[in-house]
mmCIF file of the N, C-alpha and C atoms, coordinates in Angstrom:
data_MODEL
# 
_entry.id   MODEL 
# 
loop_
_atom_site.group_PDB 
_atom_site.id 
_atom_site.type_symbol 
_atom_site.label_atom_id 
_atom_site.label_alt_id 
_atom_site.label_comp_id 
_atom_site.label_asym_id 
_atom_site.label_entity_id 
_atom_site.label_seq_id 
_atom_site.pdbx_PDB_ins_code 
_atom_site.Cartn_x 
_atom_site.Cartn_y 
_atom_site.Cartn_z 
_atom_site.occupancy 
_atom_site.B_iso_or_equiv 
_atom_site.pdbx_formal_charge 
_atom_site.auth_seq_id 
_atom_site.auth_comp_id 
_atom_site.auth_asym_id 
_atom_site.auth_atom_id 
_atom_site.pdbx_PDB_model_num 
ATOM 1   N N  . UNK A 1 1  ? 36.311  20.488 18.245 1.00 0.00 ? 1  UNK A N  1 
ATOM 2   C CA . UNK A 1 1  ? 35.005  19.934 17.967 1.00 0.00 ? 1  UNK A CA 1 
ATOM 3   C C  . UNK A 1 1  ? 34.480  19.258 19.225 1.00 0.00 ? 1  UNK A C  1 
ATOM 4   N N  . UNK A 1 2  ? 33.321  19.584 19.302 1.00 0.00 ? 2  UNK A N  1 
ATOM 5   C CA . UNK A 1 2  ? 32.816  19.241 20.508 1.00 0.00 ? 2  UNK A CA 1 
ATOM 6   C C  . UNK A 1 2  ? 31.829  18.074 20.174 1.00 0.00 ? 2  UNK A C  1 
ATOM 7   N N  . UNK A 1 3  ? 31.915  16.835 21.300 1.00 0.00 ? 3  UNK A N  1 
ATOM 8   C CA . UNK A 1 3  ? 31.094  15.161 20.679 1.00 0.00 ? 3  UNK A CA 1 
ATOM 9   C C  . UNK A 1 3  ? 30.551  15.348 21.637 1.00 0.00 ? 3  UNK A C  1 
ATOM 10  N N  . UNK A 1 4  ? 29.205  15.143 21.576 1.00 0.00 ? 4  UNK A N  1 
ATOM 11  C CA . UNK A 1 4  ? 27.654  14.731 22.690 1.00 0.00 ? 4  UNK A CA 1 
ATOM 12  C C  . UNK A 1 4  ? 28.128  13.749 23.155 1.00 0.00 ? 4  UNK A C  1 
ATOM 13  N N  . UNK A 1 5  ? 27.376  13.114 24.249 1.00 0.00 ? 5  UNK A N  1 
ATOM 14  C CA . UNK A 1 5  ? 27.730  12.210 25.066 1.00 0.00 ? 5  UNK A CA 1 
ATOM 15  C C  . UNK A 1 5  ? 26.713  10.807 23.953 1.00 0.00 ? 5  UNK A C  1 
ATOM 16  N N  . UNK A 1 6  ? 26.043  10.908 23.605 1.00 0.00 ? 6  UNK A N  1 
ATOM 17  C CA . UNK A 1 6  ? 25.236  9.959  22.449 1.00 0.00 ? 6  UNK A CA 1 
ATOM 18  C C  . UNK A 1 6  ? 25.523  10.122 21.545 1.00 0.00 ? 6  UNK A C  1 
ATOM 19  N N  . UNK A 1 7  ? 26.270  10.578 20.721 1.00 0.00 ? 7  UNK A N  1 
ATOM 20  C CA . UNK A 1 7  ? 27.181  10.699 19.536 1.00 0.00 ? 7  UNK A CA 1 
ATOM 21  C C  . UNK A 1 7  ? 27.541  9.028  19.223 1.00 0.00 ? 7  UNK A C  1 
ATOM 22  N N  . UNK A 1 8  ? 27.616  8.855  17.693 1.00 0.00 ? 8  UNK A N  1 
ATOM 23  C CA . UNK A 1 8  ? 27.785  7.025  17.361 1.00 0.00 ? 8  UNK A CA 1 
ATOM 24  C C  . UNK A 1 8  ? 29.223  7.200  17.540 1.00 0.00 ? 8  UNK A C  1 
ATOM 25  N N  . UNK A 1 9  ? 30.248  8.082  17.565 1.00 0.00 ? 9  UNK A N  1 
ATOM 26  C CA . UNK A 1 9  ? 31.574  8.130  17.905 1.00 0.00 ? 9  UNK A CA 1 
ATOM 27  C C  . UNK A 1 9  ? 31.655  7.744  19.166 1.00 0.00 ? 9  UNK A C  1 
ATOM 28  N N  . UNK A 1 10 ? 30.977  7.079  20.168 1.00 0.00 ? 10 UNK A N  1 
ATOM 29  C CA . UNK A 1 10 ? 31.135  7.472  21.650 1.00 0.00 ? 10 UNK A CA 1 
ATOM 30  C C  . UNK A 1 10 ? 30.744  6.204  21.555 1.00 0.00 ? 10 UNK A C  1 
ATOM 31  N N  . UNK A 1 11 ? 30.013  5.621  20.852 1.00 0.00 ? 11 UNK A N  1 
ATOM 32  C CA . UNK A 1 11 ? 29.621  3.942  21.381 1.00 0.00 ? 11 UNK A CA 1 
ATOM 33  C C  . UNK A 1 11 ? 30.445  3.164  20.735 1.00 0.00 ? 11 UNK A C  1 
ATOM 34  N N  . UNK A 1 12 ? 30.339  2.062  21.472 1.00 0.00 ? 12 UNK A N  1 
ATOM 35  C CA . UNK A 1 12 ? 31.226  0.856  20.637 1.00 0.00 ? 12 UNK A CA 1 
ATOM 36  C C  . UNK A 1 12 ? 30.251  0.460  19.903 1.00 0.00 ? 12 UNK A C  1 
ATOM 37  N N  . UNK A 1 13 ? 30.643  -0.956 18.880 1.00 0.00 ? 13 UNK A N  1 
ATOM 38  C CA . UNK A 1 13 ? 29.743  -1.127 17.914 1.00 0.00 ? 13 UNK A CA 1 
ATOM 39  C C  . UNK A 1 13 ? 28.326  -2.322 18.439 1.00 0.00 ? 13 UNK A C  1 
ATOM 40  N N  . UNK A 1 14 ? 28.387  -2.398 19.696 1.00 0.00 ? 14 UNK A N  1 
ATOM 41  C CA . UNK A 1 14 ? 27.356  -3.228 20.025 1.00 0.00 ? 14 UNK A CA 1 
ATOM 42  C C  . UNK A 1 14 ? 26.586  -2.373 20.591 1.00 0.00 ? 14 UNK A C  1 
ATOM 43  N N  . UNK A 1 15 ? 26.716  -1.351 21.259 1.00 0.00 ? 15 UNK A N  1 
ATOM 44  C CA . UNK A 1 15 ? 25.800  -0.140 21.200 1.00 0.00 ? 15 UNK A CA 1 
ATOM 45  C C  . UNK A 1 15 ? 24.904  0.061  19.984 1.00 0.00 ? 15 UNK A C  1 
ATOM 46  N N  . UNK A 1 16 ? 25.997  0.653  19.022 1.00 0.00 ? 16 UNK A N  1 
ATOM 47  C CA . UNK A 1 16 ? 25.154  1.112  17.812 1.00 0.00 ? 16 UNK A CA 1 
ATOM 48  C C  . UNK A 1 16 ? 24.074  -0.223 17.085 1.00 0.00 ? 16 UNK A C  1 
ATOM 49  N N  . UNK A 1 17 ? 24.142  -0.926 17.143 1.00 0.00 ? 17 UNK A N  1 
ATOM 50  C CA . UNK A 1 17 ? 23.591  -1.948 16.792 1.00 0.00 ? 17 UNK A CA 1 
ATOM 51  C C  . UNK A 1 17 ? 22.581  -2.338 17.258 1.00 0.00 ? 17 UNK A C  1 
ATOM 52  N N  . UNK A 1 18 ? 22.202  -2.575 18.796 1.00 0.00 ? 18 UNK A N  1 
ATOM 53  C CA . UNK A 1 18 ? 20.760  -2.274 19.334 1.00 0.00 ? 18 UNK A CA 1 
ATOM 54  C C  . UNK A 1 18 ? 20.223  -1.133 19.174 1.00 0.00 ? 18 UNK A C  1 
ATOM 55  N N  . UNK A 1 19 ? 21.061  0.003  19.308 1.00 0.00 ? 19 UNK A N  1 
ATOM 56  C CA . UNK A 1 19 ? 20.322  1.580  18.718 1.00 0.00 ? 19 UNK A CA 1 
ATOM 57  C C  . UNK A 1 19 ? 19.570  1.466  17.300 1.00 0.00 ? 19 UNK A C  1 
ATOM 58  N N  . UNK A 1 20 ? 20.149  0.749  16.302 1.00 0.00 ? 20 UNK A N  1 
ATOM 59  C CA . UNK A 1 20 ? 19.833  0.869  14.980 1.00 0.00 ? 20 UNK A CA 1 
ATOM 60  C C  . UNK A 1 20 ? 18.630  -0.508 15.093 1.00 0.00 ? 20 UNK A C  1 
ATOM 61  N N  . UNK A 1 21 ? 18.640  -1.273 15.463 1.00 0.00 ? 21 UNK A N  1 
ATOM 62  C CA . UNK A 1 21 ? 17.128  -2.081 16.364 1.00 0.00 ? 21 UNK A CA 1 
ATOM 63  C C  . UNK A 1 21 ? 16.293  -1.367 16.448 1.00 0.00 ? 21 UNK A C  1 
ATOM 64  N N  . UNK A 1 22 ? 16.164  -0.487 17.711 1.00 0.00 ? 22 UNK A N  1 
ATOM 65  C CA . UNK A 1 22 ? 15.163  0.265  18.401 1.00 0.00 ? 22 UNK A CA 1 
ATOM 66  C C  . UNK A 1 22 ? 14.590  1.272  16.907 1.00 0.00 ? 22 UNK A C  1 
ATOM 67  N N  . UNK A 1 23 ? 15.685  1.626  16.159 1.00 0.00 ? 23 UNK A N  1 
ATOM 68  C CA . UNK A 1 23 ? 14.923  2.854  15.735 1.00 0.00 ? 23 UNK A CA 1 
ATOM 69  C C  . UNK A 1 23 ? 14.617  2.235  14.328 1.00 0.00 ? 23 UNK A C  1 
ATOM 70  N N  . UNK A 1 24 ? 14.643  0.943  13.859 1.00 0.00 ? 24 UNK A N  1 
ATOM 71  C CA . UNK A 1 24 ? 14.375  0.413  12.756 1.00 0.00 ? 24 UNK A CA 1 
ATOM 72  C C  . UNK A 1 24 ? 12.792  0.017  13.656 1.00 0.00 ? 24 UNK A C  1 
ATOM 73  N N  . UNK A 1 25 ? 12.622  -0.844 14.312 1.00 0.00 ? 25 UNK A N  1 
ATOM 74  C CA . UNK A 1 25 ? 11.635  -0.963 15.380 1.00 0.00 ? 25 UNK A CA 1 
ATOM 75  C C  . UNK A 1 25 ? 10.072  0.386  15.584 1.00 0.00 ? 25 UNK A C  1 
ATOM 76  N N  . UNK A 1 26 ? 10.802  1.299  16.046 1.00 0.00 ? 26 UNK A N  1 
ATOM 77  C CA . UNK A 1 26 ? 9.976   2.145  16.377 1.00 0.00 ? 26 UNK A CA 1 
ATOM 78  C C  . UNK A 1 26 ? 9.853   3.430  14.791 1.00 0.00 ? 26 UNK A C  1 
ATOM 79  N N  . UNK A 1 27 ? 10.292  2.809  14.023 1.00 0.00 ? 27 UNK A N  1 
ATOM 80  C CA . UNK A 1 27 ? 10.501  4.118  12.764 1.00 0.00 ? 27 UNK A CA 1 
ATOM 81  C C  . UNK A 1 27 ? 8.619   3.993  12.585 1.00 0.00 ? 27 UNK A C  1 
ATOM 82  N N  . UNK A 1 28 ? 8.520   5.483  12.578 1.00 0.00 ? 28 UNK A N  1 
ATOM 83  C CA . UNK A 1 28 ? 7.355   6.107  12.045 1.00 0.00 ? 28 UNK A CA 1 
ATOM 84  C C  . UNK A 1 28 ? 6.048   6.035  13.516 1.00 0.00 ? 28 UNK A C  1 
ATOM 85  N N  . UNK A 1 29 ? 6.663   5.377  14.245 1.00 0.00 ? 29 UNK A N  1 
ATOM 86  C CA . UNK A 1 29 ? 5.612   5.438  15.087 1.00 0.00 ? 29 UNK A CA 1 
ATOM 87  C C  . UNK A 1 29 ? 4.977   6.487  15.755 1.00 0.00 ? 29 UNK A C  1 
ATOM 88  N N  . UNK A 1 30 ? 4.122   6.981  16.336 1.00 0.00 ? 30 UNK A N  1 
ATOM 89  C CA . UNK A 1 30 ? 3.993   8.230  17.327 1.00 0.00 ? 30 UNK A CA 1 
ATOM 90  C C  . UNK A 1 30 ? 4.408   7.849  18.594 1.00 0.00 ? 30 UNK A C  1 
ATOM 91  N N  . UNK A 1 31 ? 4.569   9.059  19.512 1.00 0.00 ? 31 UNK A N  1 
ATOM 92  C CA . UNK A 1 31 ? 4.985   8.844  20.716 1.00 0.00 ? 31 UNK A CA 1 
ATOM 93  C C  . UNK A 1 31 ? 4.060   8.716  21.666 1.00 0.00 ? 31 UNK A C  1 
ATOM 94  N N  . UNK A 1 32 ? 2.889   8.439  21.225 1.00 0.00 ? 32 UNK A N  1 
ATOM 95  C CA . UNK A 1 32 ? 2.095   7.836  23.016 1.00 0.00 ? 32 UNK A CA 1 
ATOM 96  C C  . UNK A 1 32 ? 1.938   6.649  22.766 1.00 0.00 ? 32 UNK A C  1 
ATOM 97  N N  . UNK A 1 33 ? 2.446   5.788  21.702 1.00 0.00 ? 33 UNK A N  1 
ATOM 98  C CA . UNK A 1 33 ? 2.513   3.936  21.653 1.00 0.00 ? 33 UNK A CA 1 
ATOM 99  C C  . UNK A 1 33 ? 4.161   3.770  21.641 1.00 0.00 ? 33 UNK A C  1 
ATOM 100 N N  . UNK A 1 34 ? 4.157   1.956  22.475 1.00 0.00 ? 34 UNK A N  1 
ATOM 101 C CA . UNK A 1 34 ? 5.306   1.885  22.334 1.00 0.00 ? 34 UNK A CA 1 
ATOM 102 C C  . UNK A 1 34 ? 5.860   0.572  21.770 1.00 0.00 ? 34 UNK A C  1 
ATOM 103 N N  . UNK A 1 35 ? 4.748   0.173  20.470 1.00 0.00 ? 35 UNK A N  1 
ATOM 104 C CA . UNK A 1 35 ? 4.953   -1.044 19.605 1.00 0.00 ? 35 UNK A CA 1 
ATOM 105 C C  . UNK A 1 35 ? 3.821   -0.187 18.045 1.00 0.00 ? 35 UNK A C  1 
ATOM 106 N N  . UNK A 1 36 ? 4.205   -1.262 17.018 1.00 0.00 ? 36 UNK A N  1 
ATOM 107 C CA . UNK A 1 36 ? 3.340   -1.778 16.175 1.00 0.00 ? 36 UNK A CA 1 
ATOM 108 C C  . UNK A 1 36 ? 2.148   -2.198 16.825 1.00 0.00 ? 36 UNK A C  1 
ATOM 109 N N  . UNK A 1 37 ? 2.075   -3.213 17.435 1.00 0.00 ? 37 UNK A N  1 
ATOM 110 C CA . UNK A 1 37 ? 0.373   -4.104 17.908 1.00 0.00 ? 37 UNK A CA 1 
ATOM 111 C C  . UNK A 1 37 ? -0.373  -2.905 18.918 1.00 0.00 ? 37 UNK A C  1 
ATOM 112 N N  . UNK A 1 38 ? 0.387   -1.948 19.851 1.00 0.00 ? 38 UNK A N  1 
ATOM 113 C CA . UNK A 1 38 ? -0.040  -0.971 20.245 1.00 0.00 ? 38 UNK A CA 1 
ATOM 114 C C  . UNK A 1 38 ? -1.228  -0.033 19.544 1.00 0.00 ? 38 UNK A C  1 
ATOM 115 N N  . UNK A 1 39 ? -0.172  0.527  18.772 1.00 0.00 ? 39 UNK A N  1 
ATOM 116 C CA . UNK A 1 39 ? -0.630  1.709  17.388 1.00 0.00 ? 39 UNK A CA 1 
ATOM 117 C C  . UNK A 1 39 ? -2.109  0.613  16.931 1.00 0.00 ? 39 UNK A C  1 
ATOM 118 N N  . UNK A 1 40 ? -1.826  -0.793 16.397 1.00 0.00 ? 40 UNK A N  1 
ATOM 119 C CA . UNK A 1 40 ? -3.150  -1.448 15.706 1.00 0.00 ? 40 UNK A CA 1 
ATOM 120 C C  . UNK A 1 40 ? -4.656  -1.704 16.698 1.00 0.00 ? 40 UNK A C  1 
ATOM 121 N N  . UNK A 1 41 ? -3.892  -1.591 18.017 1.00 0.00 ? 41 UNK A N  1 
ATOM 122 C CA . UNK A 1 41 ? -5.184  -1.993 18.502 1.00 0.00 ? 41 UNK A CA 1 
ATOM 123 C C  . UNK A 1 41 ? -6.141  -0.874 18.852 1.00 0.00 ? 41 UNK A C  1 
ATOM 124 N N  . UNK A 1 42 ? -5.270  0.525  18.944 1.00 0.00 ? 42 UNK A N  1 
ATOM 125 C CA . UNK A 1 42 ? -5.860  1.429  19.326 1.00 0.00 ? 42 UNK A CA 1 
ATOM 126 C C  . UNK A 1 42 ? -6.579  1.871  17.848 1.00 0.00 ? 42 UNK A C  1 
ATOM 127 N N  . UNK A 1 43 ? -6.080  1.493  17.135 1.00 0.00 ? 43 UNK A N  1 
ATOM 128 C CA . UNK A 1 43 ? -6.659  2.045  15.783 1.00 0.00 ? 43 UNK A CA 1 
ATOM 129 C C  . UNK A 1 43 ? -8.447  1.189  15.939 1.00 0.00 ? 43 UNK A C  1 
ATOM 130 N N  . UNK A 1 44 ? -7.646  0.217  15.945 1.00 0.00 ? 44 UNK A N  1 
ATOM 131 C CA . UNK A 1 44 ? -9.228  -0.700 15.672 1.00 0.00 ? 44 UNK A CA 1 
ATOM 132 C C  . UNK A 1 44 ? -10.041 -0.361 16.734 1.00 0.00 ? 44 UNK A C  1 
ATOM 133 N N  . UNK A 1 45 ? -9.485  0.060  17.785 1.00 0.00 ? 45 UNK A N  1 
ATOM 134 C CA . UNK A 1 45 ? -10.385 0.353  18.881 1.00 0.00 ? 45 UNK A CA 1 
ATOM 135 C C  . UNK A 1 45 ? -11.240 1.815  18.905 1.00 0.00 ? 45 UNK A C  1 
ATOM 136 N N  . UNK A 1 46 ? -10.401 2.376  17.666 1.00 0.00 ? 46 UNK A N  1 
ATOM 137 C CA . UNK A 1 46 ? -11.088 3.792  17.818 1.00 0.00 ? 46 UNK A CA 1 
ATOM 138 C C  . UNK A 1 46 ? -12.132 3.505  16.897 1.00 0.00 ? 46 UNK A C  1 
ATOM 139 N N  . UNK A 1 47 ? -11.894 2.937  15.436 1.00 0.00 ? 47 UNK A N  1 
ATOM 140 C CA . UNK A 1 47 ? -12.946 2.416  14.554 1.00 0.00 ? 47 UNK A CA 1 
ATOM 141 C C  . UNK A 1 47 ? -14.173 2.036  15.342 1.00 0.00 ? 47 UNK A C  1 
ATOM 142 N N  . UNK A 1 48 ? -13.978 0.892  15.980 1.00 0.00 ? 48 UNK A N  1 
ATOM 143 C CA . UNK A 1 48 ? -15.318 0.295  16.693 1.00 0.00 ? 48 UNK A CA 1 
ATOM 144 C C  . UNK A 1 48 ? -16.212 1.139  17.393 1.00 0.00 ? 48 UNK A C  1 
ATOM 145 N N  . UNK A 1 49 ? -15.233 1.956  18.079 1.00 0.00 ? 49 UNK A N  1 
ATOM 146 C CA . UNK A 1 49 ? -16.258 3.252  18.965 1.00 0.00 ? 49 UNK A CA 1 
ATOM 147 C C  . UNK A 1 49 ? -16.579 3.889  18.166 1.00 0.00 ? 49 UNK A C  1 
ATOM 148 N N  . UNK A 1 50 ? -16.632 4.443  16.859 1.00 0.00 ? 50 UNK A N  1 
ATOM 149 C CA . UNK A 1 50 ? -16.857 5.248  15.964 1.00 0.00 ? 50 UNK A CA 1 
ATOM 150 C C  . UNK A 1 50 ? -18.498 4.599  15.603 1.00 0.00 ? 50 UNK A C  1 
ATOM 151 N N  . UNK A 1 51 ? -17.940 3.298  15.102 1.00 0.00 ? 51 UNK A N  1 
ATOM 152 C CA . UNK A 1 51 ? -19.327 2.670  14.436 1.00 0.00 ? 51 UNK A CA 1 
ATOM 153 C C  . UNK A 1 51 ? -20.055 2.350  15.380 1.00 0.00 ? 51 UNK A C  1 
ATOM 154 N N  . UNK A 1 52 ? -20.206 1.942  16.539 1.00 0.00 ? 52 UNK A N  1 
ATOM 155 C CA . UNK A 1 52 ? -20.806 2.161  17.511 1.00 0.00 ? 52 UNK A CA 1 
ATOM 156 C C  . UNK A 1 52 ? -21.963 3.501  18.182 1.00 0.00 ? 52 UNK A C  1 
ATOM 157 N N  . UNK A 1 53 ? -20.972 5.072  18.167 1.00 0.00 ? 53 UNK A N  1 
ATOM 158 C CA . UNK A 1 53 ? -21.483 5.585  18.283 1.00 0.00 ? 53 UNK A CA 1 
ATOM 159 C C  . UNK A 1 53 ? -22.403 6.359  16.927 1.00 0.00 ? 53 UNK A C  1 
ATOM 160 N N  . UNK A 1 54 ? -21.821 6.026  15.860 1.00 0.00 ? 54 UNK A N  1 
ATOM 161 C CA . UNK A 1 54 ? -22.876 6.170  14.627 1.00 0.00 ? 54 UNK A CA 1 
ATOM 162 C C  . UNK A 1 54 ? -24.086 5.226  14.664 1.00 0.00 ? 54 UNK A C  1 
ATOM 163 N N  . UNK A 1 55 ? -23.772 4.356  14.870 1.00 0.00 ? 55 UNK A N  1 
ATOM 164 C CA . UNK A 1 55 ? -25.275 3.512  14.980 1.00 0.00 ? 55 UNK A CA 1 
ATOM 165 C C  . UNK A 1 55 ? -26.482 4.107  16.065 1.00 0.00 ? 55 UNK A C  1 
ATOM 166 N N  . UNK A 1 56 ? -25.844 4.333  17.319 1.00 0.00 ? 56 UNK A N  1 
ATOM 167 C CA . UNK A 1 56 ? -27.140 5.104  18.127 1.00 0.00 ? 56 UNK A CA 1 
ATOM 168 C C  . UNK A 1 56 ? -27.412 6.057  17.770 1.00 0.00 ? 56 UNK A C  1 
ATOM 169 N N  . UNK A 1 57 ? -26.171 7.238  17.450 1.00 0.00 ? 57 UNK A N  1 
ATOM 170 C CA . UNK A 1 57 ? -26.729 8.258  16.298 1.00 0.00 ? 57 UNK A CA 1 
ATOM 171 C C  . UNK A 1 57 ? -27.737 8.356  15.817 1.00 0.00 ? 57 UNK A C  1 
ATOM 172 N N  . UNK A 1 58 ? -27.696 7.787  14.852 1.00 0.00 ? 58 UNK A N  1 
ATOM 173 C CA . UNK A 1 58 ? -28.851 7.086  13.581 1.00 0.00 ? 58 UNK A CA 1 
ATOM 174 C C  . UNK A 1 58 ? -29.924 6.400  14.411 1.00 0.00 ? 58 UNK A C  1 
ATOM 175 N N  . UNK A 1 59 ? -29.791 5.363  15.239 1.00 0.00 ? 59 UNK A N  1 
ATOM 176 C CA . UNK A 1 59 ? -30.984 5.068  15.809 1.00 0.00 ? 59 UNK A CA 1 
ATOM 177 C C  . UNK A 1 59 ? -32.076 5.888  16.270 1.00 0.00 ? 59 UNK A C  1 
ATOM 178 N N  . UNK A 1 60 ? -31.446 7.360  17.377 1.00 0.00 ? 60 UNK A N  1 
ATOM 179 C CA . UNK A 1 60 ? -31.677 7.909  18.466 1.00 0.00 ? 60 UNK A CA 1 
ATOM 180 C C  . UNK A 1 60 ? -32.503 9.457  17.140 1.00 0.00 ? 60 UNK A C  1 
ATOM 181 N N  . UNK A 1 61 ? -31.920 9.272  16.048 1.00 0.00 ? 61 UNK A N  1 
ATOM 182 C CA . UNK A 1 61 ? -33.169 10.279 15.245 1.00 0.00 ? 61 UNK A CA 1 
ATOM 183 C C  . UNK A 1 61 ? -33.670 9.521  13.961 1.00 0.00 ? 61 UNK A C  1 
ATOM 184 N N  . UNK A 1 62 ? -33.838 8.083  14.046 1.00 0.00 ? 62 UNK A N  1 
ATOM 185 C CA . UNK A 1 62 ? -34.994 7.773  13.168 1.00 0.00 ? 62 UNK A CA 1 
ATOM 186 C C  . UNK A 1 62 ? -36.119 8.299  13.397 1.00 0.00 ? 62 UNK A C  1 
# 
């Protein structure tokens, strides 16, 4: 049987333990952020440009 070099057999247990951190941490996130407050600000930041550019929208053919 062949063990990867990152295999949890290969770390001691203070390894695995910041590993299980990081990925409790980063669970569900996408990969071009590299937090929670990341992911939120870009969210809100995309909202605002949204309503933003709907408003001139709407202005620009009353």
């Amino acid at each position: 049987m062949k063990i990867n070099e990152n295999s949890p057999q290969d770390m001691d247990s203070q390894d695995r333990g910041s590993q299980d951190l990081d990925a409790i941490d980063r669970d569900g996130l996408p990969p071009f952020v590299s937090s929670w407050k990341q992911l939120y600000q870009l969210l809100i930041g995309t909202l605002v440009l949204l309503i933003v550019l709907f408003y001139l929208f709407m202005t620009h053919f009353q």
